[in-house]
N, C-alpha and C positions, 0 to 999 in steps of 0.2 A: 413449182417456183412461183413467188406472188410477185405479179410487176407493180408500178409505182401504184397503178389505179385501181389495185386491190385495195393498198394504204391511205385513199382518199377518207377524210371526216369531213362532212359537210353538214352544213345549217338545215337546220332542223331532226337531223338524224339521231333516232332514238334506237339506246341498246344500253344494258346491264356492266356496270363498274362497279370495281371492290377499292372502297376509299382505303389509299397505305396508310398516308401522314398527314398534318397539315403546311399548307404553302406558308409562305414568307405574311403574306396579306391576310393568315385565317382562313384558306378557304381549302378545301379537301382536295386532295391529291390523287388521281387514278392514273392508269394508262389503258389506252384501248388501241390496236393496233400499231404499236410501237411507237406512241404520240402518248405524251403530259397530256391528261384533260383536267383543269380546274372546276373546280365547284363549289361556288360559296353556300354555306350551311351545314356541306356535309362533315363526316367526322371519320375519323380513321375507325378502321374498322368496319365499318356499315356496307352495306350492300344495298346500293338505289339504281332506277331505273333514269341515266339523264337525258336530257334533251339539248343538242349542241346550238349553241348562241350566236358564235363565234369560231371561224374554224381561220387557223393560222398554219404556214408551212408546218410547223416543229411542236406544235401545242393546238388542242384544243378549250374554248370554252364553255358552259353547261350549266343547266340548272338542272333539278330534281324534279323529275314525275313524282318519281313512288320511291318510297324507303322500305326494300324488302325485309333487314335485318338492321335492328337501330341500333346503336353503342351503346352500352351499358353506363356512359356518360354521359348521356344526353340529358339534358333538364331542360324545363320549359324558362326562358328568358323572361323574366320582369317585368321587362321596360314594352309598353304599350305601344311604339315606335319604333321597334328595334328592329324590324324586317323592314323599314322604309329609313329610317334615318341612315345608316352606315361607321356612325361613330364609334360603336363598338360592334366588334366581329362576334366577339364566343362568348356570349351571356346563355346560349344554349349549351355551353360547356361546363361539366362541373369543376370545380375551382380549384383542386386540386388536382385535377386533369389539365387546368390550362397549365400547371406550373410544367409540365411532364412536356409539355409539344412543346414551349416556350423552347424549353432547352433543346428539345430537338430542330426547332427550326437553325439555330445556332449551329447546330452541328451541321445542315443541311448546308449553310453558308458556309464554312469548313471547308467540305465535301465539294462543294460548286468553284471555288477560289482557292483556294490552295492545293498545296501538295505535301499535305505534315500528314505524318501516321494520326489520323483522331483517334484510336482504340488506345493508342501508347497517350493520349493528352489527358490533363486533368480540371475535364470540364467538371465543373460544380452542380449539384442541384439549385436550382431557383429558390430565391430567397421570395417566399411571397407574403402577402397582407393577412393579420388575424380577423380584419374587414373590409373587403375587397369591396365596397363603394362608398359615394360622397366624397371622395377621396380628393379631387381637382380642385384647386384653389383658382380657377382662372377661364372662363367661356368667352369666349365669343359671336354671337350667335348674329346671324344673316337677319334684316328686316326686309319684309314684305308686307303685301296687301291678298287677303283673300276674299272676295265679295264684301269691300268695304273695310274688312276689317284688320288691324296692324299686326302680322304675326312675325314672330322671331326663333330663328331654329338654324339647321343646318342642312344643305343639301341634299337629297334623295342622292342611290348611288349612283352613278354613270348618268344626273341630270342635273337639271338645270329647276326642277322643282321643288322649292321650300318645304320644310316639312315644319312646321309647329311646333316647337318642345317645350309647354310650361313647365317641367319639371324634367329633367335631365338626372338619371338617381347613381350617376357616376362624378356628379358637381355635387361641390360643397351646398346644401341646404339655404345658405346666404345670396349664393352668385344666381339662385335660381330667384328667388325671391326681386332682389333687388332689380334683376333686368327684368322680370314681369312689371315692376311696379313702374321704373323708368320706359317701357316700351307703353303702360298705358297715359302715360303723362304724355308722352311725343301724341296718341294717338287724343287727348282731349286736349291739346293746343292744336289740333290739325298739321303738327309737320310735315311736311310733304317725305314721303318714303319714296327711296331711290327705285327710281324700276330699270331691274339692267338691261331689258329688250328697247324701252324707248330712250335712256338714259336720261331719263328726268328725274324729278324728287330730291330730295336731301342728305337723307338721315339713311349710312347703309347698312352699319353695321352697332350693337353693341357689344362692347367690349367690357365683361367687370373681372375684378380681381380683389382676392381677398387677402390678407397676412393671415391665416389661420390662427396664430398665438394670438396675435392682436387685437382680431378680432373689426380691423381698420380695413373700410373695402373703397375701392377709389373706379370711377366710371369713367371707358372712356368712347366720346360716339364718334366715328368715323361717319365721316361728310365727304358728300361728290363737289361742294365749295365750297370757300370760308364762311360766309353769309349763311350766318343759322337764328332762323326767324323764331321770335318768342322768347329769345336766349333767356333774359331776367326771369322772366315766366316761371321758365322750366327750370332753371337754378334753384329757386326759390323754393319753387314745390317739390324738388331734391332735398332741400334742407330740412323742409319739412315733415315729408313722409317716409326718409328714409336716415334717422340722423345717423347709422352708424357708415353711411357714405363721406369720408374726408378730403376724399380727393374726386376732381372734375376735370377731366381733360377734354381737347377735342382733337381727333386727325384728320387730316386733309387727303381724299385720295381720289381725283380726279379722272384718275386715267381708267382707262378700259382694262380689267386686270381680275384674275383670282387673286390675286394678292390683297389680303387685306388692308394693310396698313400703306399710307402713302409720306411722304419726306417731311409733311410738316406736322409738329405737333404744337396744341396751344395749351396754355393753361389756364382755364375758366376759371374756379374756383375752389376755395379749401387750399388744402398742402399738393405741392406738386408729386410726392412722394405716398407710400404706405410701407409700411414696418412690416418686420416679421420675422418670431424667433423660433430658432433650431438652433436648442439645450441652451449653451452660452451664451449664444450671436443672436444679435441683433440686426437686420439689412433694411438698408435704404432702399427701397424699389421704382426707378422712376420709370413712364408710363411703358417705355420702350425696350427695357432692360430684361433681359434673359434670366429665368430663375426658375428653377425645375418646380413639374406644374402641381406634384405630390412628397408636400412635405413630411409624411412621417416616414415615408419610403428613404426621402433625401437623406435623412439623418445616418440611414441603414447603409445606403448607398456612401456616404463621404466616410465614415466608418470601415470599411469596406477599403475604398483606395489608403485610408492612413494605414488600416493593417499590411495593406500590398507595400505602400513605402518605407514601411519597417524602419524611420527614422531613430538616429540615436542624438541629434540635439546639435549635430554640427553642418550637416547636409546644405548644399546651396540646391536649389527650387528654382523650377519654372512652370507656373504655372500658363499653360500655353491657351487661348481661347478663353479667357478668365471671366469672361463675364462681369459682373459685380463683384469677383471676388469669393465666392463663396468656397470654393475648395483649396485656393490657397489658407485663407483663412483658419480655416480648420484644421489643415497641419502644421499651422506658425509656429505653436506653441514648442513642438518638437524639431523645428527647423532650426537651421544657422542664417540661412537669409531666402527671403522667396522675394520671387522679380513676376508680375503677372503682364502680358499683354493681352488689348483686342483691337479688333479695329473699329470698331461702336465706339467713340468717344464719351455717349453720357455712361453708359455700361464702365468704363473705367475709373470718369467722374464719381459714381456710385463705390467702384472699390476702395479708392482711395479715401473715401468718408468713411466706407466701413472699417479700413483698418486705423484710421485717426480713432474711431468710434472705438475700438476694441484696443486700445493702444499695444497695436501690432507695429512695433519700432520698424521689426526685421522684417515687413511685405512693405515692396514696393510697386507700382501699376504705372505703364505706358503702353500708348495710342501706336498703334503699329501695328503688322505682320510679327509674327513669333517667327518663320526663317529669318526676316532679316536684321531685327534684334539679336538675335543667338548670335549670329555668324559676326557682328559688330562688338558683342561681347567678348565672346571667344579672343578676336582678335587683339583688344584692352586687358586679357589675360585672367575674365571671369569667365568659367567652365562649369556648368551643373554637373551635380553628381546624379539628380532625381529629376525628369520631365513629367507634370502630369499632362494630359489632355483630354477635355472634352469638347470634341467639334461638334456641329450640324451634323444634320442626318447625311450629308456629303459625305460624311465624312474628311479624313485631312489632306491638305493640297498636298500635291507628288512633291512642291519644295520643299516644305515644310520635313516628309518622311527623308527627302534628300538631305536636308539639313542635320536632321537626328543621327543617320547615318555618319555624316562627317565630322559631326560634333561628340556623338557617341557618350550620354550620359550615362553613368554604370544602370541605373533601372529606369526603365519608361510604363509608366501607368496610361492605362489607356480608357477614358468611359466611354464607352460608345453607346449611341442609340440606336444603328442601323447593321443588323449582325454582316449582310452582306459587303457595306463600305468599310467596315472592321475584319473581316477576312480577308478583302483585300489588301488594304493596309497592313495586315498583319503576314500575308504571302512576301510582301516588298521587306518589312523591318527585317524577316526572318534570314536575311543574309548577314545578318550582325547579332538579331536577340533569340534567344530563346522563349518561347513562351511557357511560364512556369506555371501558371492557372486560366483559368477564365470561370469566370463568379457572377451568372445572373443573376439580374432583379428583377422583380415584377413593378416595376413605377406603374406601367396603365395596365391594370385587372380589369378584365371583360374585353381586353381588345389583342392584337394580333405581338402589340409592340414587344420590347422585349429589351432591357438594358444590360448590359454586361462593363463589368470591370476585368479589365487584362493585368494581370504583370508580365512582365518581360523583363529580362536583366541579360545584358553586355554576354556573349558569349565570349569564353577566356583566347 
């Protein structure tokens, strides 16, 4: 009989693991001793020798000595940065291997969160890309100073150290460009770069974004103050060096914060907006407003939820968490009336231009919680027949599922970005719906994420 201190794993303790699956995050799955040990790089299948990081009651964490037995997926990752950067997980994965764990990691969230038969469900296989990079329309990238010099990138994992990324070959070809060329104009006017250990400097972050169809990319720098020295300067030489930049923003984010973005945003110069079309739409994009970050995936994906709503042309719609609108949008055409909320005010400002834009009579957009809209609805005697939603990676607030429940719209579409806040969610709905499929996407290729489209429909 083994007592508890037979079952101790401690730090630094090295011993042989057979990778199952991989975790939620990308990183390989074993068990040693009746204990999860995680292991970023490894891959199901493999046999490595690891060395423990991290030792927690109920899990272990670990890195790779030695890889005894490789996976026969394994490929050498691209990206020159890609053991230090963190941005994407399984560029070491071959690509139609990622689409296979994607789905499994879903099912793992299933498995963790509910209590449905998953062998009786009809999970989908993963819808993935015919070119799994360049695919982002949208970076953000951290500014720093290395021995003098301005660099821009993203986080090392689990630090606090910059890493460099001039070329990023999971971003659009443009957003890499343009913030190289704006990162070296801050660095030949001298703006002071934000340092977040002494919190001095300016200039902390660049933000660019592209419209992909458009072609229209708009800049925006996040500042530790208002007061940004050289401003005319640096406009100028924006216009110049980079004319397919139309839009110039600035944000304010003073406080001491991972968070990037802070409450105030300004508008420098050019349009405060960038365009961007998927098939027939056209979207206004202002600097703040939520708009999925892979548009030829989005097209696959909103195609995807119109299939799941099976509209016949009289349906009332709510489109819940709407953002700018874009997925109400797209099933107008087949709707009787769509009603979108969010609680972003310019995000709904953006919807309602787009459906003026798209003379969508039958969408209408208000500034609000989606519970306590519905339940005000409801009461005035309009009842959806269709909900769609896509939340944050939170997934949706317990009123909100409460709300659904009592409202009871015959089908609820559900996109989710986060499998584990979507199975929860979907353990709660399941006292009322059914779940009739689940249909991943691959929106971000080379990384861990994994989007999924739900249907549900009213059990009788």
């Amino acid at each position: 009989m083994k007592n508890d201190k037979d079952l101790l794993i401690k730090v630094k303790q090295q011993f042989p693991l057979t990778i199952k699956r991989l975790g939620i995050n990308g990183e390989g799955v074993g068990y040693f001793k009746k204990k999860v040990v995680f292991v970023p790089g490894a891959l199901p299948g493999e046999e490595v020798v690891v060395e423990v990081t991290k030792a927690h009651p109920k899990f272990a964490e670990a890195i790779v000595k030695k890889v005894r037995k490789r996976s026969e997926h394994r490929v050498k990752a691209p990206c020159i940065v890609y053991e230090q950067c963190g941005g994407c997980q399984l560029q070491h994965l071959e690509y139609s291997q990622q689409l296979k764990e994607k789905r499994d990691i879903l099912i793992q969230a299933l498995e963790r969160h509910t209590r449905f038969n998953i062998e009786e469900m009809d999970i989908r296989p993963t819808i993935g890309m015919d070119n799994p990079w360049h695919y982002r329309n949208k970076s953000q990238f951290q500014l720093g100073e290395d021995h003098g010099k301005v660099i821009a990138g993203m986080y090392s994992i689990d630090s606090h150290r910059l890493i460099n990324i001039p070329e990023c070959i999971v971003q659009q070809p443009v957003t890499n460009k343009v913030t190289n060329i704006v990162k070296q104009i801050l660095a030949d006017f001298r703006v002071p770069i934000y340092n977040e250990k002494t919190r001095k400097g300016i200039v902390r972050t660049i933000v660019t974004r592209v419209g992909v169809q458009t072609g229209q990319v708009q800049v925006m720098l996040v500042t530790a103050r208002k007061e940004l020295p050289r401003k005319e300067a640096i406009l100028s030489e924006i216009k110049k060096r980079l004319p397919e930049v139309v839009s110039v923003m600035q944000n304010v984010n003073p406080k001491r914060t991972s968070i990037i973005l802070g409450d105030e945003t300004i508008h420098l110069a050019g349009d405060k907006i960038v365009e961007e079309r998927l098939e027939e739409f056209t979207y206004e994009l202002s600097a703040r407003a939520f708009f999925q970050l892979n548009p030829a995936q989005t097209v696959i994906l909103y195609n995807e939820v119109k299939e799941a709503a099976a509209l016949t042309g009289n349906e009332k719609i709510v489109d819940a968490y709407c953002g700018v609108g874009t997925i109400g949008l797209w099933l107008a055409d087949k709707a009787g009336e769509i009603r979108g909320m969010d609680v972003i005010p310019e995000g709904i400002e953006d919807a309602k231009k787009n459906a003026r834009k798209h003379e969508r009579k039958n969408a209408s957009y208000f500034t609000g919680k989606a519970e306590d809209l519905m339940l005000k609805w409801v009461k005035e005697g309009w009842r959806p027949d269709v909900v769609v939603v896509d939340p944050p990676r939170t997934g949706c607030d317990e009123k909100f599922l409460d709300t659904i429940l009592k409202v009871k719209p015959k089908k609820f579409i559900y996109v989710s970005c986060n499998p584990s806040t979507l199975a929860k969610d979907l353990q709660m709905l399941g006292k009322k719906y059914e779940v009739e499929y689940l249909q991943p996407v691959d929106m971000f290729p080379q990384t861990a994420h994994v989007e999924v489209v739900g249907k549900l429909v009213l059990k009788n």
